[in-house]
N, CA and C atoms as an extended XYZ file, in Angstrom:
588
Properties=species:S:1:pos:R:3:atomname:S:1:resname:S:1:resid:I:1 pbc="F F F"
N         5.662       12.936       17.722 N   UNK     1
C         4.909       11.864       18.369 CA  UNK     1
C         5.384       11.715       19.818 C   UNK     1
N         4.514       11.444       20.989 N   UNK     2
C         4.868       11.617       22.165 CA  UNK     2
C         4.958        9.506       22.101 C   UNK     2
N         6.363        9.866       22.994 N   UNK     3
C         6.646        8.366       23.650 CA  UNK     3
C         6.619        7.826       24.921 C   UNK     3
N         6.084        6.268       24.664 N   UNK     4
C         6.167        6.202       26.378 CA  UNK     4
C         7.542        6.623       27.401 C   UNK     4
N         7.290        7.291       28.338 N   UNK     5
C         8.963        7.039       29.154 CA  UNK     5
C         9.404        5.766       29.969 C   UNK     5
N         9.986        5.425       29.684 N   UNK     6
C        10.418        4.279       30.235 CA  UNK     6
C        10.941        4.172       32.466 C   UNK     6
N        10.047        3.084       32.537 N   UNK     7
C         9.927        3.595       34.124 CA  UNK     7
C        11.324        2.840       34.997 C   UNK     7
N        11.072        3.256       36.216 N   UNK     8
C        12.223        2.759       36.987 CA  UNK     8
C        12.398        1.459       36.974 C   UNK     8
N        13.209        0.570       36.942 N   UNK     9
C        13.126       -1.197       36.975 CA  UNK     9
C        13.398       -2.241       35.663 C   UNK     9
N        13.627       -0.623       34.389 N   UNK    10
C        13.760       -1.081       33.065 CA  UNK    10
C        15.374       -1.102       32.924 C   UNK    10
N        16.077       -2.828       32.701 N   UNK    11
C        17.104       -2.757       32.488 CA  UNK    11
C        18.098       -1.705       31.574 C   UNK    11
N        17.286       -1.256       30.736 N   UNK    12
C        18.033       -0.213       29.782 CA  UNK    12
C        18.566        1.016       30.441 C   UNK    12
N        17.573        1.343       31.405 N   UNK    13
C        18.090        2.657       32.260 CA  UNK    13
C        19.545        2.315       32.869 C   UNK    13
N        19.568        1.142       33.279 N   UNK    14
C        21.359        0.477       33.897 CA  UNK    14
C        22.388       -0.067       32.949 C   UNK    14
N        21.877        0.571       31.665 N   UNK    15
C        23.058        0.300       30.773 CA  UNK    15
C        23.687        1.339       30.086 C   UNK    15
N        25.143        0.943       30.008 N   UNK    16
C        26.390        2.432       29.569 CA  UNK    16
C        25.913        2.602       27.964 C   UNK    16
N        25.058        3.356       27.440 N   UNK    17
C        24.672        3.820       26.449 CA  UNK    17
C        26.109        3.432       25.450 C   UNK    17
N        25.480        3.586       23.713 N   UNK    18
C        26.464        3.257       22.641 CA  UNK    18
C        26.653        4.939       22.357 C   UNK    18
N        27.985        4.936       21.558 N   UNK    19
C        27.222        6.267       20.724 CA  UNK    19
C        26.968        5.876       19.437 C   UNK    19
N        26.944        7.012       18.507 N   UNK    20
C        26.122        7.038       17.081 CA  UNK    20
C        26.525        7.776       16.237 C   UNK    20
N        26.689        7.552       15.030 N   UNK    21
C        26.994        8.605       13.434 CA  UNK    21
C        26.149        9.076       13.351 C   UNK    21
N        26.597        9.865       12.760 N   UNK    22
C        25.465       11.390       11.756 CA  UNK    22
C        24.781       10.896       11.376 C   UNK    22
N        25.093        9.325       10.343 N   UNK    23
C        23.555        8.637        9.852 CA  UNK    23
C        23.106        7.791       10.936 C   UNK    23
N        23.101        8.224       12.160 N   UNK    24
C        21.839        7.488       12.578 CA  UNK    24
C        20.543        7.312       11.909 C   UNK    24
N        19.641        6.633       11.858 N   UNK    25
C        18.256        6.498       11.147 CA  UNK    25
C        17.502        7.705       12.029 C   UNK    25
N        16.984        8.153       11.164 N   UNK    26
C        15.689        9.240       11.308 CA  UNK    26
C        16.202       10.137       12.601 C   UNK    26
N        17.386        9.900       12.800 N   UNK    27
C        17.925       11.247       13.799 CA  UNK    27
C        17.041       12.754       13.926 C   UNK    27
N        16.764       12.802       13.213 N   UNK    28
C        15.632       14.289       13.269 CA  UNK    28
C        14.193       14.191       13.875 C   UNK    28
N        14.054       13.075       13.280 N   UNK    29
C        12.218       12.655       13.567 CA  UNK    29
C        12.410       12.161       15.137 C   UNK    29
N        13.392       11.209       15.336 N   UNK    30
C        14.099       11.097       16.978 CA  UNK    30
C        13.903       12.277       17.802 C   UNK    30
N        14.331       13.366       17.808 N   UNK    31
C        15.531       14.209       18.135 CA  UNK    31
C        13.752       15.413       18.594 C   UNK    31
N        13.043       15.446       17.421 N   UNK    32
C        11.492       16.303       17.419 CA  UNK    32
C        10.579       15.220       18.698 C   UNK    32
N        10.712       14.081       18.273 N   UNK    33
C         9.562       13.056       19.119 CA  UNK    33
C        10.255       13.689       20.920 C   UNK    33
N        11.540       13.439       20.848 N   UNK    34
C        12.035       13.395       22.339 CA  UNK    34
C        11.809       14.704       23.284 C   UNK    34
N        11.791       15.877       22.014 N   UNK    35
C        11.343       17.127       22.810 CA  UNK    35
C        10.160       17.135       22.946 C   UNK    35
N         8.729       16.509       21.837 N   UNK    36
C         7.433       16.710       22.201 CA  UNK    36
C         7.330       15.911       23.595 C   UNK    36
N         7.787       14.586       23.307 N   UNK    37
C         7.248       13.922       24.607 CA  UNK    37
C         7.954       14.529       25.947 C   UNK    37
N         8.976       15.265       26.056 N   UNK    38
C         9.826       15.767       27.148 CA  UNK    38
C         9.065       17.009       27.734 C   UNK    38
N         8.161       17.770       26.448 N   UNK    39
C         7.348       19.086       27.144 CA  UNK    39
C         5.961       18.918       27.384 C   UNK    39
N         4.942       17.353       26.978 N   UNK    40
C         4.423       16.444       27.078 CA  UNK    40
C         4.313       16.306       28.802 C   UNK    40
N         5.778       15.689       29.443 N   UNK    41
C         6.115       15.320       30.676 CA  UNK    41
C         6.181       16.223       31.373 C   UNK    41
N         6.058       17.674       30.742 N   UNK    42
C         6.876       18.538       31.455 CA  UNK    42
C         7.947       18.603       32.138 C   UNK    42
N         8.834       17.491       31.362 N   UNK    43
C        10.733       17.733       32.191 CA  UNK    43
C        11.259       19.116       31.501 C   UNK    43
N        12.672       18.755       32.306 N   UNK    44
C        13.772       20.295       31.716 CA  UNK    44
C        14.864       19.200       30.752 C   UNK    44
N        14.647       17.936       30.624 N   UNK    45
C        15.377       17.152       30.204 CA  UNK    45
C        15.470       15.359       30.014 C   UNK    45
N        15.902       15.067       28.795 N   UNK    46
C        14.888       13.791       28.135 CA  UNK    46
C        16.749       12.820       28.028 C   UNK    46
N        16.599       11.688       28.511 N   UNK    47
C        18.297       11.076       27.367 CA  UNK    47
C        17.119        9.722       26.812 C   UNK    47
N        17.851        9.610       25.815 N   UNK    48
C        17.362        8.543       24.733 CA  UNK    48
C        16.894        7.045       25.592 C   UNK    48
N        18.069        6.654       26.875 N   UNK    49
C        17.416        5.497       27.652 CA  UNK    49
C        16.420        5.244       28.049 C   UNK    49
N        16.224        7.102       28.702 N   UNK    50
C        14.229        7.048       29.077 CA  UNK    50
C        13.212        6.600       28.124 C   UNK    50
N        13.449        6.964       26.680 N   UNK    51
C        12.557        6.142       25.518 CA  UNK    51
C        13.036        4.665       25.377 C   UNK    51
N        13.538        4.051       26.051 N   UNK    52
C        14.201        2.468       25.178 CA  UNK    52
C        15.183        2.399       24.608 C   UNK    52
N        16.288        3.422       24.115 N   UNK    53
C        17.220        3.361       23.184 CA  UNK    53
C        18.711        3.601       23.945 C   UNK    53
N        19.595        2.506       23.966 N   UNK    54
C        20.678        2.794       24.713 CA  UNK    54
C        21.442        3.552       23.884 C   UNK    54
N        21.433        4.382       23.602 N   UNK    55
C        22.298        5.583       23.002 CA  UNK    55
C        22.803        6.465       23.635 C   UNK    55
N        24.015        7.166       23.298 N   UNK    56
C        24.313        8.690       23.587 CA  UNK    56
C        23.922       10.004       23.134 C   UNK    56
N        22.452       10.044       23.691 N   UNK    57
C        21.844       11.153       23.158 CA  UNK    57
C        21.234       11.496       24.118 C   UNK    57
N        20.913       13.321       24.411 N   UNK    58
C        20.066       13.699       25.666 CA  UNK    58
C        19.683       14.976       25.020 C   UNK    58
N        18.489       15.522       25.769 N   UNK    59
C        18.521       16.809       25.064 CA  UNK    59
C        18.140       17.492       26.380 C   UNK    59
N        17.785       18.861       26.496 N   UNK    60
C        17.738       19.632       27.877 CA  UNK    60
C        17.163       21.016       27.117 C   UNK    60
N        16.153       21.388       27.824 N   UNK    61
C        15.430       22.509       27.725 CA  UNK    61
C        15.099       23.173       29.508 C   UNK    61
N        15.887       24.370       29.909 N   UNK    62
C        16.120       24.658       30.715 CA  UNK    62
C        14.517       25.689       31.322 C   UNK    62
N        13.944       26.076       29.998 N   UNK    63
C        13.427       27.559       30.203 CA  UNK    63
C        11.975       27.196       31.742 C   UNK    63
N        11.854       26.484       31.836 N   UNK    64
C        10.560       26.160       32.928 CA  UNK    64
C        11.894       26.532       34.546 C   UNK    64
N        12.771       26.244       34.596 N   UNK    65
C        13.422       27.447       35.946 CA  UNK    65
C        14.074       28.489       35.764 C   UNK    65
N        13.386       28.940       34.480 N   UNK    66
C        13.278       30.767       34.588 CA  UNK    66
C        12.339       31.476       35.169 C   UNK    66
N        11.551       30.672       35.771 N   UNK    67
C        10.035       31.113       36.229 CA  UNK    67
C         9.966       30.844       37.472 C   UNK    67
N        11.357       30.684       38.133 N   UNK    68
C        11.818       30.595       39.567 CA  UNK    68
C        12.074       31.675       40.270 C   UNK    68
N        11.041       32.242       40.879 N   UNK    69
C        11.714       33.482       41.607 CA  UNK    69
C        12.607       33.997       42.568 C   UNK    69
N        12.922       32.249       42.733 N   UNK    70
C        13.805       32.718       44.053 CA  UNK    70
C        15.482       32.886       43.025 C   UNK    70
N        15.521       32.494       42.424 N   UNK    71
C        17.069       32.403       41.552 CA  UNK    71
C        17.023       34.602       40.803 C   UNK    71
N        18.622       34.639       40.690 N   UNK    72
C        18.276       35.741       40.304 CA  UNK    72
C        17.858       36.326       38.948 C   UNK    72
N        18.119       37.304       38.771 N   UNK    73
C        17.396       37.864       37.198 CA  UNK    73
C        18.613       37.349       36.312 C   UNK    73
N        19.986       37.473       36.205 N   UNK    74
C        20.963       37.018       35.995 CA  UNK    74
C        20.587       35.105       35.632 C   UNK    74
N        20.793       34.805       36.649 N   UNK    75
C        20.331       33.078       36.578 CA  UNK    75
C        18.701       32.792       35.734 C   UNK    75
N        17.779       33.651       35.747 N   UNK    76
C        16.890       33.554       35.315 CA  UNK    76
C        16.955       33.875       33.595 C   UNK    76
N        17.538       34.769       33.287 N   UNK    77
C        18.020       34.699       32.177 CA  UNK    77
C        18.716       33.987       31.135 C   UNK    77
N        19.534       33.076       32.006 N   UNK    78
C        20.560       32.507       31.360 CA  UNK    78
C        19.741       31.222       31.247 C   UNK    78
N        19.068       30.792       31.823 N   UNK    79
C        18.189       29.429       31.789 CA  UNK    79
C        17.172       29.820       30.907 C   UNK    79
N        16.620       30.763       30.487 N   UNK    80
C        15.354       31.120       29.696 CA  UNK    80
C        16.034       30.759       28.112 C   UNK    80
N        16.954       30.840       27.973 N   UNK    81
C        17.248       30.365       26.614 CA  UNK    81
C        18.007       28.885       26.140 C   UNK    81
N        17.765       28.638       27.449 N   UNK    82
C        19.186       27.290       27.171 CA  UNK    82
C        18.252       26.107       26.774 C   UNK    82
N        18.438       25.711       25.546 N   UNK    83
C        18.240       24.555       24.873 CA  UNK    83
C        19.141       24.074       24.344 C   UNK    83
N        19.438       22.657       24.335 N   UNK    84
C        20.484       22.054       23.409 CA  UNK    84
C        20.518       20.130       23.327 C   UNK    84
N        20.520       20.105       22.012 N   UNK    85
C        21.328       18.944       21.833 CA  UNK    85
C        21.763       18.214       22.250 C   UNK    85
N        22.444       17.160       22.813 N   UNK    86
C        24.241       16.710       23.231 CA  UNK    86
C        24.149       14.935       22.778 C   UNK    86
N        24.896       15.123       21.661 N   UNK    87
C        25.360       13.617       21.162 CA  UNK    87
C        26.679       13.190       21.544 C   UNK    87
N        27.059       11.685       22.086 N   UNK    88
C        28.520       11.280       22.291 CA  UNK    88
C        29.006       12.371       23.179 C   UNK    88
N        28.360       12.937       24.169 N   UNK    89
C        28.346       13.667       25.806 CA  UNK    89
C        29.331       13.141       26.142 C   UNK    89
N        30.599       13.608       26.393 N   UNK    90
C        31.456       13.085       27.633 CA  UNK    90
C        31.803       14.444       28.283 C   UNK    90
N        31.676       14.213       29.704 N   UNK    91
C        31.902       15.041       30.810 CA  UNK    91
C        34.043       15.112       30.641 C   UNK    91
N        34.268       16.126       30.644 N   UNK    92
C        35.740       16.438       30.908 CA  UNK    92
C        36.427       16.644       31.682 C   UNK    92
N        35.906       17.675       32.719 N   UNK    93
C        35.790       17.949       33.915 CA  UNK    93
C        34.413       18.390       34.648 C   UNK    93
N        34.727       18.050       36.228 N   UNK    94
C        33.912       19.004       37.299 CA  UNK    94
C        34.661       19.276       38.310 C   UNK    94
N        34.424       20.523       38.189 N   UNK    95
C        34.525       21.814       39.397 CA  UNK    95
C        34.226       22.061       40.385 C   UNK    95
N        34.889       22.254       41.687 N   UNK    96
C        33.423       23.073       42.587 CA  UNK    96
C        33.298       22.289       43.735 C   UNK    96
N        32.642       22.950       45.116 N   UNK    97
C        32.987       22.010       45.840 CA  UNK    97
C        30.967       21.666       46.037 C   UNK    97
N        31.254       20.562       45.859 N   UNK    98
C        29.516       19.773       45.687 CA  UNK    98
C        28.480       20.503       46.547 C   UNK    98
N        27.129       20.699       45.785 N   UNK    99
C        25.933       21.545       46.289 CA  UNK    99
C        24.721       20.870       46.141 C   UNK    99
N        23.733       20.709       47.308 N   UNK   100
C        22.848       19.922       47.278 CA  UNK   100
C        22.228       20.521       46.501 C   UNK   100
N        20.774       20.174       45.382 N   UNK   101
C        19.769       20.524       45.115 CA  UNK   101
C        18.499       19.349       44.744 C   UNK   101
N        17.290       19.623       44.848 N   UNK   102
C        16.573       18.312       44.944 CA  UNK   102
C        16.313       18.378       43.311 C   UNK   102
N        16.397       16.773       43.267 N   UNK   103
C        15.994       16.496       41.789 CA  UNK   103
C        15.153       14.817       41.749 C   UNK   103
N        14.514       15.333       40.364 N   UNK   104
C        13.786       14.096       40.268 CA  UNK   104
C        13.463       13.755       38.714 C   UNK   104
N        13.021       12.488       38.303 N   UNK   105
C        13.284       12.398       37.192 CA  UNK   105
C        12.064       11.721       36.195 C   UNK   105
N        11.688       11.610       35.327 N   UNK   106
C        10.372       11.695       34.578 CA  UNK   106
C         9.900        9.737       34.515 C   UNK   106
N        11.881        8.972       34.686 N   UNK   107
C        11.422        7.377       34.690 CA  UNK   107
C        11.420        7.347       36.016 C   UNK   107
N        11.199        8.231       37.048 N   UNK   108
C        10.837        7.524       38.476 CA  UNK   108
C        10.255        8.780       39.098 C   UNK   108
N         8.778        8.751       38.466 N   UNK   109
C         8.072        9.883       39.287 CA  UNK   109
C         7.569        9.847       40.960 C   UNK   109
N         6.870       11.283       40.852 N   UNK   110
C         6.746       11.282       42.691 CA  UNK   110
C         7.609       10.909       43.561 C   UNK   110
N         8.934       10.424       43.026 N   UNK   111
C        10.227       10.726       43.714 CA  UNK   111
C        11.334       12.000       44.105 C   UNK   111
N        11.618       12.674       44.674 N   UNK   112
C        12.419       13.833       44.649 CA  UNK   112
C        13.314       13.919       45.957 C   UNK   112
N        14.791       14.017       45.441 N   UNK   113
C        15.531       13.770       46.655 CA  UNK   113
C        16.955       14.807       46.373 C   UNK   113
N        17.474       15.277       47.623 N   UNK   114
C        18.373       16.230       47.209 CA  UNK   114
C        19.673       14.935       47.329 C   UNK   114
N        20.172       15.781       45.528 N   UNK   115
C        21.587       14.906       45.132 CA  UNK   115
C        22.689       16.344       45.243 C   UNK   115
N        23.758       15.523       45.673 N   UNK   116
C        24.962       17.263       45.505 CA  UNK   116
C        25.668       16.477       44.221 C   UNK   116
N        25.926       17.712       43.884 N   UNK   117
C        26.674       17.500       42.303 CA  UNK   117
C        27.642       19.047       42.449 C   UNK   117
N        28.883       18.551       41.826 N   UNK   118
C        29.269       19.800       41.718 CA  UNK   118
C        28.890       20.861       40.234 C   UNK   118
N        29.529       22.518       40.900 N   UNK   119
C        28.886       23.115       40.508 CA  UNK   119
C        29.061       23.636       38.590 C   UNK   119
N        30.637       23.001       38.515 N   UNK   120
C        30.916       23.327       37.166 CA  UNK   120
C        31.720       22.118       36.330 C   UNK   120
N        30.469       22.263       34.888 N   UNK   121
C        31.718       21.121       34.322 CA  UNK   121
C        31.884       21.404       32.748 C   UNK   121
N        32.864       20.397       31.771 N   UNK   122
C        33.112       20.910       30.738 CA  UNK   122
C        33.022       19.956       29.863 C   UNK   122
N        32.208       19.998       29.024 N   UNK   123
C        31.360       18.830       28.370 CA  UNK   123
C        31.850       18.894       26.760 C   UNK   123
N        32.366       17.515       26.112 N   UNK   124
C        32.922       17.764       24.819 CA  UNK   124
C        31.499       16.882       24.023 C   UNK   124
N        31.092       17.755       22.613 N   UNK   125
C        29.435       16.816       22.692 CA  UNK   125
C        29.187       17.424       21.337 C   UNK   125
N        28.557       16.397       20.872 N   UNK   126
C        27.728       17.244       18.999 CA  UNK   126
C        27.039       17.762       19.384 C   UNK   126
N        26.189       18.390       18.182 N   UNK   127
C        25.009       19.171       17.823 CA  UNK   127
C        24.407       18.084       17.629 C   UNK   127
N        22.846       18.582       16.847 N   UNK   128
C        22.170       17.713       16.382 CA  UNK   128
C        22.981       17.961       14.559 C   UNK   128
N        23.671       18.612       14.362 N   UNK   129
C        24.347       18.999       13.146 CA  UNK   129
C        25.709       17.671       13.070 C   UNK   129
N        26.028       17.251       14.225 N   UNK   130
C        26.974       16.284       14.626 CA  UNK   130
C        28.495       17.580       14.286 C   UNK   130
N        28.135       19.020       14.797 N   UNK   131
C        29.602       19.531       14.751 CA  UNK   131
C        29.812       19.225       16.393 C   UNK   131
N        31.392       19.106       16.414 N   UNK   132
C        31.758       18.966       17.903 CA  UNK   132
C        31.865       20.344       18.514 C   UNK   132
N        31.738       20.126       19.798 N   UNK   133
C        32.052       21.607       20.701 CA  UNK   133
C        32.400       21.273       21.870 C   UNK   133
N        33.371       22.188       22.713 N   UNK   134
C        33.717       21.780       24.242 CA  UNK   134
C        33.222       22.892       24.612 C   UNK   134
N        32.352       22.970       26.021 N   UNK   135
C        31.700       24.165       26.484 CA  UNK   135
C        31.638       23.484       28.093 C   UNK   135
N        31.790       24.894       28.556 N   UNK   136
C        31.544       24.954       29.937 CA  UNK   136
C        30.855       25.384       30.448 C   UNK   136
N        29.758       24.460       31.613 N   UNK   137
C        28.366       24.999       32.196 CA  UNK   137
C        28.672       25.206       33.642 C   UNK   137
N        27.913       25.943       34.280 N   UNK   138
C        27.690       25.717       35.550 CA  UNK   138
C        26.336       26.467       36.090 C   UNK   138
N        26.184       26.094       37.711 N   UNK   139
C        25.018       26.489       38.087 CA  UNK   139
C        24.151       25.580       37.847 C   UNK   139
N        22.340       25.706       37.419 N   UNK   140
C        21.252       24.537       37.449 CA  UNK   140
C        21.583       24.330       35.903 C   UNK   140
N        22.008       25.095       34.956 N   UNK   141
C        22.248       24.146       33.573 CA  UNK   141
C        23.324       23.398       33.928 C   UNK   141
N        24.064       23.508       34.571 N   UNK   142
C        25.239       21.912       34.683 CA  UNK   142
C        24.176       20.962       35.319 C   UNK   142
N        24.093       21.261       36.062 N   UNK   143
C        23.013       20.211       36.884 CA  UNK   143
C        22.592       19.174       35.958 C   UNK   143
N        21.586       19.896       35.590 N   UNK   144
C        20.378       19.636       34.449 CA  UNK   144
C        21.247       18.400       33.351 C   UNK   144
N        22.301       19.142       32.818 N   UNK   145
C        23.367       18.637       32.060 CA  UNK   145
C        23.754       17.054       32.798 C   UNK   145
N        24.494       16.924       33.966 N   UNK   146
C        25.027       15.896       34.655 CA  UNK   146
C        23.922       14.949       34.896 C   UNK   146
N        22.720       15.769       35.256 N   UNK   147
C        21.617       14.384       35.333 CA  UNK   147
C        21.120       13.725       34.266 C   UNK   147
N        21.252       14.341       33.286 N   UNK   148
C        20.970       13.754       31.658 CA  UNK   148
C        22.375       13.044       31.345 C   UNK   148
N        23.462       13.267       31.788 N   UNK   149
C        24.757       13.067       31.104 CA  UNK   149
C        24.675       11.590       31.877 C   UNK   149
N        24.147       11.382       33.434 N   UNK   150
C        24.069       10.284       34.046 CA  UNK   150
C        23.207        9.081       33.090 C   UNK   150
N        21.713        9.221       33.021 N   UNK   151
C        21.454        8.519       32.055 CA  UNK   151
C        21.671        7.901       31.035 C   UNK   151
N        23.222        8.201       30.335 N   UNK   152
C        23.777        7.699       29.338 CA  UNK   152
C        24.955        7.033       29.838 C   UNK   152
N        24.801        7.010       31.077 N   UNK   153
C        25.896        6.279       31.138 CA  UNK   153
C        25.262        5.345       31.975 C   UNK   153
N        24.055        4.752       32.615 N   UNK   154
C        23.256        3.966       33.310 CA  UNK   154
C        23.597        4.266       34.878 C   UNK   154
N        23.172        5.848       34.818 N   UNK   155
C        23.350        5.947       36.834 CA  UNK   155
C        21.958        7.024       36.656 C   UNK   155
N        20.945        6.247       37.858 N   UNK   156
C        19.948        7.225       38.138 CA  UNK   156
C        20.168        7.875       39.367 C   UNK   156
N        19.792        9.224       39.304 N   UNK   157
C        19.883        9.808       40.715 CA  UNK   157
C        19.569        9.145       41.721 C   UNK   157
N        18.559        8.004       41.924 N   UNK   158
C        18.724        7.361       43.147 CA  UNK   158
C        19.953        6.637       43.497 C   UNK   158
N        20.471        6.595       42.462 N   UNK   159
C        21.946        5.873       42.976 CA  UNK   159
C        23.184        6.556       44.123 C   UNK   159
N        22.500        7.909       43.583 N   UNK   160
C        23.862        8.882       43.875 CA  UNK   160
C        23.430        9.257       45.651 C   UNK   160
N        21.855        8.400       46.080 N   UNK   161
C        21.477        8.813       47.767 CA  UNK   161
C        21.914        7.906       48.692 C   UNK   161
N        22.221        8.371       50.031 N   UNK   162
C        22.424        7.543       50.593 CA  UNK   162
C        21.960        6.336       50.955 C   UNK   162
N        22.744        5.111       51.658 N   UNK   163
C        21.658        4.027       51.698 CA  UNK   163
C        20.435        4.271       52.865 C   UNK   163
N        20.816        4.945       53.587 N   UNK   164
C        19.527        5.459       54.441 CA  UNK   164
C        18.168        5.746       53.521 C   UNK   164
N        18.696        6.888       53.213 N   UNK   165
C        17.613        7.217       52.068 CA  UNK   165
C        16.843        6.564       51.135 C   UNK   165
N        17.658        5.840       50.366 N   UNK   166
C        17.833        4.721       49.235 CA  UNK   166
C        16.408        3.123       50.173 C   UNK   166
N        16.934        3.298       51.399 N   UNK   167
C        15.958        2.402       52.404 CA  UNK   167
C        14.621        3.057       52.204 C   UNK   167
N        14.692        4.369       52.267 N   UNK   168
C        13.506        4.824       52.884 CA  UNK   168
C        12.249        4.875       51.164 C   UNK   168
N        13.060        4.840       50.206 N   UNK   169
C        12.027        5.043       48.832 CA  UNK   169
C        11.938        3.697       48.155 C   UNK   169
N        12.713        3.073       49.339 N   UNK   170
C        12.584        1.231       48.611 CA  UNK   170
C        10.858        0.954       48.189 C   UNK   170
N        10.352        0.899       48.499 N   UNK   171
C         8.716        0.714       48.401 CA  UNK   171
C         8.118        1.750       47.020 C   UNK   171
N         8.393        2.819       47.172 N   UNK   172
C         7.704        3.733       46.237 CA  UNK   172
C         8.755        3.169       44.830 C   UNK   172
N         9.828        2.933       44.697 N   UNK   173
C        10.781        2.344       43.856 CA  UNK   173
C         9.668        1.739       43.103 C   UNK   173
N         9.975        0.619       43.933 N   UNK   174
C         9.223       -0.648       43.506 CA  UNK   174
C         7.524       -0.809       42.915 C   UNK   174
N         6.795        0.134       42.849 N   UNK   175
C         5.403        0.227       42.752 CA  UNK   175
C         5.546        0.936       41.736 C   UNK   175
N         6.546        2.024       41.506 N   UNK   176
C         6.562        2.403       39.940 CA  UNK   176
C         7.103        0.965       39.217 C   UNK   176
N         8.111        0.662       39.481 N   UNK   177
C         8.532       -0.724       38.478 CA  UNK   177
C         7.407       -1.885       37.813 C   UNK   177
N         6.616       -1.641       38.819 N   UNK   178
C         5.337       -2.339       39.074 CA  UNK   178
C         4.268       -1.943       38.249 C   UNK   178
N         4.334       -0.415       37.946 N   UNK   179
C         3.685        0.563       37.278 CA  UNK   179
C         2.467        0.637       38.287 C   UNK   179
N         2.132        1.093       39.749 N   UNK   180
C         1.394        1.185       40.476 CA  UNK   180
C         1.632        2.403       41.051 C   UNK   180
N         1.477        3.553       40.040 N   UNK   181
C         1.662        4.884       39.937 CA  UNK   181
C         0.371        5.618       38.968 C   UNK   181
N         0.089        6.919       39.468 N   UNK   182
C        -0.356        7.710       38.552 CA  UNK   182
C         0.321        8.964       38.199 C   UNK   182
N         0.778        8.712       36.476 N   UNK   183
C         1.035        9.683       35.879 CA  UNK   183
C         0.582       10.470       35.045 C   UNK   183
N         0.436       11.589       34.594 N   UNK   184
C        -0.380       12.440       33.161 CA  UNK   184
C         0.580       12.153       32.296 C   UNK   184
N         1.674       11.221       31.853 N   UNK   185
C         2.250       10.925       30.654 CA  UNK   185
C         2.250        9.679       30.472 C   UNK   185
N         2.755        9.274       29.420 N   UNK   186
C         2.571        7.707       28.675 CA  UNK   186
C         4.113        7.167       29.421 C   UNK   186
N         3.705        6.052       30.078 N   UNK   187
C         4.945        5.358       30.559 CA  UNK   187
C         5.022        3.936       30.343 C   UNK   187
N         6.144        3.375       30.261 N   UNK   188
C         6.397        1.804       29.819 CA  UNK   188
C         6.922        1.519       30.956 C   UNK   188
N         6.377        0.778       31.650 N   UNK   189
C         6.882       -0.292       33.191 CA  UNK   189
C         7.551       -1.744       32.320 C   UNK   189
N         8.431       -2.310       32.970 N   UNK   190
C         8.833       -3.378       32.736 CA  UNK   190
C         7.779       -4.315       33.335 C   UNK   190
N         8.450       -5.280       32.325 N   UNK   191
C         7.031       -6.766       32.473 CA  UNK   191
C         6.053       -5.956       32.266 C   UNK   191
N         5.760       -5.167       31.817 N   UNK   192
C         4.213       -4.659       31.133 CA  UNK   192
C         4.195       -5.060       29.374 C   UNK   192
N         3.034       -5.805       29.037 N   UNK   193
C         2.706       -5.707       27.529 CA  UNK   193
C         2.000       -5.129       26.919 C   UNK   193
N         1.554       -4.508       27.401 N   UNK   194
C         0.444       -3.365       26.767 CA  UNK   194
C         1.276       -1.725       27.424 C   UNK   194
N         0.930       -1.283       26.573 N   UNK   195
C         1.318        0.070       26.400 CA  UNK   195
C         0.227        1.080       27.400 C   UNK   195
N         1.036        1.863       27.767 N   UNK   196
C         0.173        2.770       28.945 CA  UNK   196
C         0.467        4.406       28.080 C   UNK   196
């Protein structure tokens, strides 16, 4: 089932997510809804806040910048298969000395702004099986990773721009919050009662 995404201005997006047991309720039927509605949106990556749910859950499907030609066959490869999971996400380390790339995100569309993030990090995180694993990413799957890993902890990439910048999208901010946007996916604006 595709869900609304929850838009910029929704207190939940600014809150430090819980985590969750294996018996979470309907964890599976969750876990299926978040990828339909995520390839729905066409993102590379969904966390549970964007639906309403302050949890520690994100999932990331990389394969749409394998079809980047400017990255190499190497990098193109390695993103063509990367799907995963990540429950109770905590970042361990990052690496690297910070690299701009522009990003943008599915609760604050027609926004896109280059954030630097560094380039490598090492993430301790379940499955959807709830086995643990520590693994180390780098390149646009860390990325991908850190901007989903942000969401669970209540930081949107606009946070991470300068206040110059941060000045300059004040208006477009605010008109999504407003829900005075057009999107091709189902979105929930705050102070909205009816469902879009």
């Amino acid at each position: 089932m595709i869900l609304p995404i929850v838009a910029y201005g929704d207190p939940v997006l600014k809150k430090k997510a819980k985590e969750i047991t294996k018996d979470y309720p309907k964890l599976e039927e969750l876990l299926d809804n978040m990828f339909e509605t995520m390839y729905n949106a066409l993102g590379l990556g969904l966390a549970a806040p964007q639906i309403g749910l302050p949890i520690r859950l994100f999932l990331v499907d990389t394969a749409p910048f394998a079809e980047d030609e400017e990255l190499s066959e190497e990098e193109r490869e390695s993103l063509k298969d990367f799907k995963k999971v990540f429950i109770n996400a905590t970042i361990l380390e990052e690496e690297g000395e910070q690299w701009a790339f522009t990003e943008g995100c599915l609760s604050i569309p027609d926004v896109q702004e280059d954030v630097f993030r560094q380039p490598k990090i090492t993430v301790e995180y379940f499955d959807e099986q709830f086995k643990k694993h520590t693994e180390t990413f780098d390149g646009l799957i860390a990325r991908v990773i850190q901007h989903e890993y942000d969401h669970i902890e209540g930081i949107l990439f606009t946070d991470k721009l300068s206040s110059f910048k941060k000045r300059l999208i004040k208006g477009r901010l605010s008109n999504i919050s407003k829900g005075k946007i057009n999107v091709d996916y189902r979105m929930r604006f705050p102070n909205q009662k009816k469902k879009r």
